[in-house]
N, C-alpha and C positions, 0 to 999 in steps of 0.2 A: 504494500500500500504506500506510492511513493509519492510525495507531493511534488507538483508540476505544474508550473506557473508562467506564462507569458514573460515572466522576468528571468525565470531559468531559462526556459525554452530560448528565448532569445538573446538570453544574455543584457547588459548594458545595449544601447540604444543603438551607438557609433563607436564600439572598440575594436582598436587591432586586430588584425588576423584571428580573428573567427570564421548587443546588437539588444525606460520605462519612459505621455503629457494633452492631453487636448483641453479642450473648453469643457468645465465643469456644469453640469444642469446643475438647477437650482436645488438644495438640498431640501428634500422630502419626507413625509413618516413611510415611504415605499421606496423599494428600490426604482431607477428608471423606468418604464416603460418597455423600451426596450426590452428588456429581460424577461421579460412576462410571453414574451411574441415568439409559436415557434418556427414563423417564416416573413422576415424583411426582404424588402426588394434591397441588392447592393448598393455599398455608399454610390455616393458620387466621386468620380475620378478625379485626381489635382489636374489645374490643368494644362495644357501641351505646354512641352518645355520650347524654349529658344531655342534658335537654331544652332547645332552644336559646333565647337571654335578646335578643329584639330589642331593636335600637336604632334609632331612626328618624334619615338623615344631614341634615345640616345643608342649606338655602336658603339662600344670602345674599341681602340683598335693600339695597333704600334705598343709604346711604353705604356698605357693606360692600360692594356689587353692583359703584356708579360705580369704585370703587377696585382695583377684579380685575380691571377692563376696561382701568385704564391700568396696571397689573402687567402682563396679557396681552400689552400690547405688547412689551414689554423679554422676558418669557418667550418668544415666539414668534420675535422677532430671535436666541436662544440656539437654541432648538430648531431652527431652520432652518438651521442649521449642523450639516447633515444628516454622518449616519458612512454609509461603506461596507465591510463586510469579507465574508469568507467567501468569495473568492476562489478560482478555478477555471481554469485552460486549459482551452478546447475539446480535443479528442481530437484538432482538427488543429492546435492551438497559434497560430492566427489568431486566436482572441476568449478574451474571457474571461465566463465567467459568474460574478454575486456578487450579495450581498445590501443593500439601501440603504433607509432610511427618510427619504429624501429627500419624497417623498410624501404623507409621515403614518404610516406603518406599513408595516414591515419585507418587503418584497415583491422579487422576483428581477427582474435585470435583465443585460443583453447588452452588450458594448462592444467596438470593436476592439483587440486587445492592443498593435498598433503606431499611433495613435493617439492617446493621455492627451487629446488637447486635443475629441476628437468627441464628439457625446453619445450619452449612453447608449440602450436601449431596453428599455422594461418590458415581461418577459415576460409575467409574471402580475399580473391585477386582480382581486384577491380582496381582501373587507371585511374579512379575517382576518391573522392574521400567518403566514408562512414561515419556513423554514429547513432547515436538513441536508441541498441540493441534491447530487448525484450526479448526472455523467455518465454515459447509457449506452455499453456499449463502442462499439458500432455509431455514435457521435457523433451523432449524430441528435437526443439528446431528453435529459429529466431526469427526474429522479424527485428529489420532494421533499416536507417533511412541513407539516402545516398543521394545526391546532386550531379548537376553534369558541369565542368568547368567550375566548380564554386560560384553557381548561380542563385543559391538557397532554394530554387524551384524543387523542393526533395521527396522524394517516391521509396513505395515501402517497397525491399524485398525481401523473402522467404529465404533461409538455408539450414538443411540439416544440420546439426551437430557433427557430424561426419565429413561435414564438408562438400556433401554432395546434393542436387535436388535444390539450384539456386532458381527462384523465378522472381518477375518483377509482379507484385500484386498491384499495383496501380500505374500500366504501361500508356495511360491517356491521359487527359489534359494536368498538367506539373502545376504544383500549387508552392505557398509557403505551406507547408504541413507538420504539426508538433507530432511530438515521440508518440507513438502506439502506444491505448491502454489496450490490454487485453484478461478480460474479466473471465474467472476460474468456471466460474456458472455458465459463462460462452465464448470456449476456449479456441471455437471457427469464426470470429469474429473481431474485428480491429474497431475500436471508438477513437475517434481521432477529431482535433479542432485544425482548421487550415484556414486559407486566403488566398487570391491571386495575389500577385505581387503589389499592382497595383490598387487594390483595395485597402480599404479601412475598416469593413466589419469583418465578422469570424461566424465561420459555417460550423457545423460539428456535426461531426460523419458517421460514416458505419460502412467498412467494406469486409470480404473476405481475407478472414488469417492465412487461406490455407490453399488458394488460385487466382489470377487475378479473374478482378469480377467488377460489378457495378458498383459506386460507390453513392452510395441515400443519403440526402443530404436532413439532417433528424430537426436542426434548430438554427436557428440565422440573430447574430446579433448586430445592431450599424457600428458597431463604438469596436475597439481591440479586444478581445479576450483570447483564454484559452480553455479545454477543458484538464481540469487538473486533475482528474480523478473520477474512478468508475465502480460502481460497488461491485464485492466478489461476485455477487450473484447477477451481475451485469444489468441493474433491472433502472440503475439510479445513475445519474450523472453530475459531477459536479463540475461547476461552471463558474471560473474567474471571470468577474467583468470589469473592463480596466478602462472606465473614460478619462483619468489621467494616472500617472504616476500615485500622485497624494490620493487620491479617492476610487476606492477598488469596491466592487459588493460578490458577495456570495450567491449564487444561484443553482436549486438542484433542479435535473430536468429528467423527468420522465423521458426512457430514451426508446419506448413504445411507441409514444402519441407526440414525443414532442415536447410537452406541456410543461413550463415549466412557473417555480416557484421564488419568490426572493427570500435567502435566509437570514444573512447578515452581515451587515449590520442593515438596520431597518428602521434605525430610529432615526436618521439624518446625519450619522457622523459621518466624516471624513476621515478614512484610517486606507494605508497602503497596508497589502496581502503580500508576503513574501510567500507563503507557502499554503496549499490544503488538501485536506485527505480525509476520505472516512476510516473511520477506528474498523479494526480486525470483522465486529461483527456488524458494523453498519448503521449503529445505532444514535453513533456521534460521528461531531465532525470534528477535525484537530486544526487547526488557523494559525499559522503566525504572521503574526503584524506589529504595525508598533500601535495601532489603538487610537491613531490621529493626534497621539504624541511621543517623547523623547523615548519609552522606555518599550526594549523588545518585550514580546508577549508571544505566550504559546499559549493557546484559548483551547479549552474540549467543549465543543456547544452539542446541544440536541439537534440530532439532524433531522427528526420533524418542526421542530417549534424555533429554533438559535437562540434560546436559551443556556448564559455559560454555567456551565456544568462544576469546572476547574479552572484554575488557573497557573502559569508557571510564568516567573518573570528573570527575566536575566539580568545581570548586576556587575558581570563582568567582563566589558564595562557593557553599562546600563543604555550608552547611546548606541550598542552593535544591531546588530538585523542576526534574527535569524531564518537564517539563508538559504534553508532547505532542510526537511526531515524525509525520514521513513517509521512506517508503523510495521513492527511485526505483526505476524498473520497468528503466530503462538507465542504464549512467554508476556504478555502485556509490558511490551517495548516499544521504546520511542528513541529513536540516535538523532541527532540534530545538528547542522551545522551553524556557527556562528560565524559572522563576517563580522568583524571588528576594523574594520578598515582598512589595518596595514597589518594585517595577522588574519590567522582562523585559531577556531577553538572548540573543541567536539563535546558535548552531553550527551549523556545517556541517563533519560525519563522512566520514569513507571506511566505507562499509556492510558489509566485511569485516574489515577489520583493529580501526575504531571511532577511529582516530586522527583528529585534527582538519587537517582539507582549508583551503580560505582562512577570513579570517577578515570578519566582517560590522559594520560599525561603524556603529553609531545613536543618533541624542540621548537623553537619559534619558527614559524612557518604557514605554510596553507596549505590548505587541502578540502575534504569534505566528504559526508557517510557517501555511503553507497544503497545499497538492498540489506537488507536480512535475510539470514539462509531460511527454510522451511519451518525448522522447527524450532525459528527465534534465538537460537542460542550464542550468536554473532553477528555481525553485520562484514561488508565489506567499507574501506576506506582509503582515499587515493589522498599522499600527502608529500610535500618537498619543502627541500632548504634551500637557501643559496646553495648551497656545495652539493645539496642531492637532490636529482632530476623527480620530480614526479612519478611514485611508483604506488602501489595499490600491497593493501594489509589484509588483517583480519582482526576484529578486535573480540574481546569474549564478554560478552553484555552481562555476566554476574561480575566478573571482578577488573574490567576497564583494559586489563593485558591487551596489550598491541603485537600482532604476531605478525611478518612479513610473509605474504604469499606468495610473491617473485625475491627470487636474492638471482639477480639480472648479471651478467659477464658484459661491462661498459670497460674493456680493455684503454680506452682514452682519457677516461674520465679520473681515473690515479694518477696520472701526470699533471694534474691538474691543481693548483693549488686550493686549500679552505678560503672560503669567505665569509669573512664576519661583517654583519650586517648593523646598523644602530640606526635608530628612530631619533630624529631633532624633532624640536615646536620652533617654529617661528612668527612671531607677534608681525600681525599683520594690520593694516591700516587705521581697523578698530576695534584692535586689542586682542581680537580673535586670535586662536594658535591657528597656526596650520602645521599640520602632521609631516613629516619630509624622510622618506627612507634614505640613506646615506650607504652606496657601497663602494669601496674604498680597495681597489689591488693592494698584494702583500709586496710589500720592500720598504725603504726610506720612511719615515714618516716626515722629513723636511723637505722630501721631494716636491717640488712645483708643478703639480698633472693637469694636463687637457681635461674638463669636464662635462659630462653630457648632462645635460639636465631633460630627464624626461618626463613629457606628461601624459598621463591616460588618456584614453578613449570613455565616452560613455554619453553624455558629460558626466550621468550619476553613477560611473563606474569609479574603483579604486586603485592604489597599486598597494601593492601589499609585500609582502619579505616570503620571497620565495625562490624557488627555481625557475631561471630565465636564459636559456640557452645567447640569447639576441645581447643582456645584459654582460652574461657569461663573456662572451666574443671580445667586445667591448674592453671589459674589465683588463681583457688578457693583451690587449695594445697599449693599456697603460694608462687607460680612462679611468677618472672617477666615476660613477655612476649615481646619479640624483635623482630621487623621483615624488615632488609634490606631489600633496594630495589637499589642492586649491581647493575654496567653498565650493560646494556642488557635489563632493566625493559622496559615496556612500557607506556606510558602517560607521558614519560618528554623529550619529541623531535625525531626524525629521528635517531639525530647523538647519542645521548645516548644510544638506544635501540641498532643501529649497533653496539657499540664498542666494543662488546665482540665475534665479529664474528672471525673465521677461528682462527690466532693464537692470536690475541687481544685474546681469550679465557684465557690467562695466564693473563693479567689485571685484569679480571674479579676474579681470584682466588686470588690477589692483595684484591680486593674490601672484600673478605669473611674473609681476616686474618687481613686487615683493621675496621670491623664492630664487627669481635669478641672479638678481644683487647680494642675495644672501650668500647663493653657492660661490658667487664669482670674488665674495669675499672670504672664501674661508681658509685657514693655514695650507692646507693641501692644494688650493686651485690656485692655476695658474689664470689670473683673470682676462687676461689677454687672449686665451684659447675657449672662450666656452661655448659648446652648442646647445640650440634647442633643439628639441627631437619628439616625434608624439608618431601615432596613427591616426586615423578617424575623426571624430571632435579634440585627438590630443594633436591631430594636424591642422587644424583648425587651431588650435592653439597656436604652434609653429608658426601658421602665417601672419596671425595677430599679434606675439610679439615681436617679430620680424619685421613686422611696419610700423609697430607702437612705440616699441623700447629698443629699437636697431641699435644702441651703442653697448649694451650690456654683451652681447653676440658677438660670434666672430665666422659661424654659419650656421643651417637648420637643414634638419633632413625631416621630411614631411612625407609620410604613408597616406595615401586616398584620404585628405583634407579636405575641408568645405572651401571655398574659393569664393562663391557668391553667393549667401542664404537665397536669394529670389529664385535664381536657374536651380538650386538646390532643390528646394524646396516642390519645384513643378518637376523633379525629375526622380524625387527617391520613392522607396513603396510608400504607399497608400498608408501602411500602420506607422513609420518613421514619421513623414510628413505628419499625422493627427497627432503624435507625442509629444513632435517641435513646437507647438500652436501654445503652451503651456510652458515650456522651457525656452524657446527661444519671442515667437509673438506670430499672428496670423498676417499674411505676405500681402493683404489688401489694408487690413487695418491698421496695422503696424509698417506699412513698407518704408519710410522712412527711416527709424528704427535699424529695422533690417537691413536697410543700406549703409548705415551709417557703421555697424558692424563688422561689413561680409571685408575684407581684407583685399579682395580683387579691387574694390573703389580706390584702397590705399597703393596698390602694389608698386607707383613712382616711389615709393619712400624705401625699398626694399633694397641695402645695399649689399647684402652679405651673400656671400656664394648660399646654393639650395639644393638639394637631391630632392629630389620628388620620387617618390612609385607609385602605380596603379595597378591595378588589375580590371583586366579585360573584360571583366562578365560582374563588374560589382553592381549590387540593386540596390545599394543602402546610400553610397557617393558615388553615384557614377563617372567616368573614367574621364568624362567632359569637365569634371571641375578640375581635376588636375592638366587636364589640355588647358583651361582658360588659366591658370598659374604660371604655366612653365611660359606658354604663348607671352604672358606681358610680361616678365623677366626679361626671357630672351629678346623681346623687342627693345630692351633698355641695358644690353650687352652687358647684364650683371650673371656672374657664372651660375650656368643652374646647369644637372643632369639627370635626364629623364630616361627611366625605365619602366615598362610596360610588360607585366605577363599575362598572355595570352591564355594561361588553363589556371588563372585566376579571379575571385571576385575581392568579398573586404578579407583578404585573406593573404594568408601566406605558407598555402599548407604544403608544397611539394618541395621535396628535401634540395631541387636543384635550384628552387627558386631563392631558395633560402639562402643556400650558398652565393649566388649569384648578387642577390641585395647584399649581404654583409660584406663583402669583398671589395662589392664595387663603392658603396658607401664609405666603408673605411679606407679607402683609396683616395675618395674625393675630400673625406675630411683632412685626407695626411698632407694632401697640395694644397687646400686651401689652411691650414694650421701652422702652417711653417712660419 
């Protein structure tokens, strides 16, 4: 019973290599409207974008060619300290299925659970990337989702546990489509929430577990949702409905007739849903939110009435999310992740009362549960350090023991030296800290180092202390590594996370020239050398301090950034677009506003060299914002290089792509740093 949420499911909004805002109804003693309906006609489409402004990507050739080749090597020794997570028990609790880019790209794979030291075996050989695997009940086989190009359009397929017997169950029209529930009471059945790309509401399905077949469309919402959960007896559905970030409601829906009900909240609050699931026998529902204020909550309500039952409140600290659970099916357990914003931190509940069972101790780092085996007596759990990639456990839900179910042969990764990581506050405009991960290579400590200061994707994504292959690379050229977590982050309260909304937006750009001054001042940096660096909205960053505060810089490397909120805006999906309307302002009523923001109006002010990337199939910034960037650089002969992957979207998942950006990146930074 795993909760499943539009925020899981698609992550932060606009982050890195992978992805929560619209106009609020007035608050009521009912949920919306909407929620009640189980068939809306589709939103309406944003509308046509401008005409798009190519830009042709860079070749390196000559001495720029020889020099990405001996970059490539040092990239590819980081990269091949390959992660596994997404971890699974078989249905008989002898194996585990999970996920590993061991390979080159994120593909399923087999291992014995009592074992860590055997190898693994690859279920699936597809050119594409995987994810969202599901056991069927019958244990036999998976279902799981897969894309073509990293275009997020993802379709379910069928494969034995053997490896053999792969089919596509939904080979017609490609939707956004969240991870398969597959309920134990109707074990030939997939319930699933989707979208076109373009849309803004959320359909909730029902196709074949087990051929492809027709897929029925059960319930239509206008606004973003997901369905987070199905009861075992397949009879019930639950339904996140997300008309912004801040205000989420509960809804179960009859997944016979359609018909659905609003649970909670119902009295008019405004509270964001991190997670929900019905309890083992269905009787209750388990919620985490923060309650429409500062303090996480895991809520047990009556799943006919939402009436709360229990309550659990987390304290440490008090302003984290919790960020995802699982309910066991036996043993009345609850495993829970916490997101603390520049950390994780694991519970384990009593799934009735909500009190806290043993307790789970881990290095600083992140990670997050997984499933519970059958008969409750563990869960799975995928977790990393600076020093150690992402790899998946076992924890034992009476006394907290942490057991590793891979002990992985990373032959590269022992040459490699420790990193010790540490957490600054830096007092910012008004007074507020802002949180700042600090990672630091080993040698000298009076050495004067190149620093990169980087910023997340999201906007209400975080960075946190963990394993980062990209920071890894970096670190190992002799970079400090910096990474605020400016207002807007999430894991440090409600009100932190809001405050960079609408035109707060300009605070938030406060916070970037506040964290850069900081790093470029600190005993280790050389201030003459510092970059900005981000992906997605943290490219978006990139560009805006690069036209805002160009003297603090000395270049920026910008992953699929916003360029111009307007062409933006008319050109990303359907659910992005209705999130920004909230977080950033609506493109008719606000477009001033909007202009006055978007970084393309500034880009004569841009003096510092720029790397740009894109990817070729991205739906969330499409590839034309980074054409309209490198386009006005280049016309104002300030250094910029642009690369484009073709069997990419907001991503970065294929092992040569990867080698290819860090090589060529820390290449351009070494010419321009001198």
């Amino acid at each position: 019973m795993r909760s499943t949420t539009i925020i899981a499911v698609l992550g932060a909004v606009l982050v890195a290599a992978c992805g929560k805002q619209a106009k609020s109804p007035p608050a009521t003693s009912e949920a919306p409207p909407a929620a009640q309906a189980p068939a809306q006609p589709p939103a309406k489409a944003p509308p046509p974008a401008q005409e798009a402004v190519s830009a042709e990507p860079d070749k390196p050739s000559g001495a720029d060619a020889a020099r990405d080749a001996e970059l490539a090597k040092a990239a590819a020794a980081t990269i091949e300290a390959f992660v596994n997570g997404g971890a699974q028990f078989t249905r008989d609790g002898k194996r585990i299925v999970f996920t590993s880019d061991r390979d080159g790209l994120p593909q399923l794979y087999i291992a014995d659970a009592a074992a860590p030291d055997a190898p693994a075996t690859r279920l699936v050989t597809l050119k594409e990337r995987v994810t969202g695997a599901v056991t069927t009940p019958d244990g036999k086989a998976l279902v799981f989702l897969s894309d073509h190009g990293a275009d997020e359009k993802w379709s379910y397929f069928r494969i034995n546990l053997d490896g053999q017997g792969m089919v596509e169950l939904t080979p017609g029209a490609k939707k956004q489509r969240n991870a398969a529930l597959i309920a134990d009471g109707k074990p030939d059945t997939i319930f699933y929430s989707a979208r076109a790309i373009s849309d803004v509401g959320t359909g909730v399905y029902m196709t074949s577990a087990t051929a492809a077949g027709e897929e029925k469309q059960i319930y239509h919402d206008d606004k973003p949702g997901t369905l987070a959960d199905v009861s075992r007896d397949g009879k019930r559905g639950l339904y996140q409905r997300v008309p912004s970030r801040a205000e989420n409601y509960l809804v179960t829906i009859d997944l016979a007739s359609g018909a659905a009900k609003p649970l909670w909240p119902t009295d008019g609050s405004k509270v964001t849903i991190h997670g929900a699931s019905f309890s083992a026998d269905g009787k209750r529902v388990l919620v985490a939110t923060d309650g429409g204020g500062e303090q996480a909550l895991l809520l047990s309500i009556d799943a006919a009435t939402g009436k709360e039952m229990a309550r659990y409140v987390e304290t440490r600290p008090a302003t984290a999310d919790i960020a995802g659970f699982d309910v066991a099916k036996a043993g009345s357990s609850i495993a829970a992740t916490v997101n603390a914003g520049n950390h994780s931190e694991i519970r384990i509940l009593d799934a009735t009362t909500l009190k806290p069972k043993a307790t789970v101790t881990l290095p600083l780092g992140s990670g997050g549960v997984g499933q519970f085996s059958e008969d409750g007596k563990r869960f799975t759990m995928t977790w990393s350090t600076p020093s150690a990639p992402s790899d998946i456990h076992a924890v034992d839900v009476a006394t907290g023991k942490v057991t590793a179910l891979r002990k992985e042969t990373r032959p590269k990764l022992a040459a490699m030296p420790v990193i010790e990581a540490s957490i600054a506050e830096v007092e910012a405009f008004d007074h507020k800290k802002i949180p700042v991960n600090v990672f630091l290579p080993p040698g000298p400590k009076d050495k004067k180092l190149p620093v990169i200061v980087s910023y997340h994707g999201g906007p209400s994504g975080s960075s946190a202390i963990r394993w980062s292959a990209l920071s890894r690379f970096f670190l190992g050229q002799g970079y400090a590594w910096v990474e605020p977590n400016v207002r807007g982050s999430s894991g440090f309260g409600r009100a932190y996370e809001a405050a960079d909304n609408g035109p707060q937006r300009l605070d938030a750009f406060k916070d970037i020239e506040t964290t850069g001054r900081w790093a470029a001042s600190q005993p280790w940096a050389d201030k003459d050398r510092v970059v900005v660096f981000g992906g997605s909205y943290g490219g978006y960053t990139v560009l805006v301090a690069l036209t805002r505060m160009p003297d603090i810089w000395r270049a920026g490397v910008d992953l699929f950034g916003v360029a111009n909120l307007k062409t933006f805006m008319a050109t990303t999906s359907g659910f992005i677009r209705e999130v920004f309307l909230l977080e950033f302002g609506d493109p008719e009523k606000d477009a001033a506003f909007l202009d006055s923001i978007s970084p393309l109006r500034d880009a004569d002010k841009i003096v510092d060299p720029l790397f740009v990337y894109a990817g070729a199939n991205d739906p969330r910034v499409p590839r034309t914002e980074s054409d309209l960037i490198v386009k006005a650089v280049r016309a104002r002969k300030v250094p910029v290089e642009y690369m484009v992957a073709a069997n990419e979207g907001h991503s970065l998942s294929h092992k040569e792509n990867q080698i290819e950006f860090y090589s060529r990146a820390a290449r351009f930074l070494e010419a321009h740093l001198k």
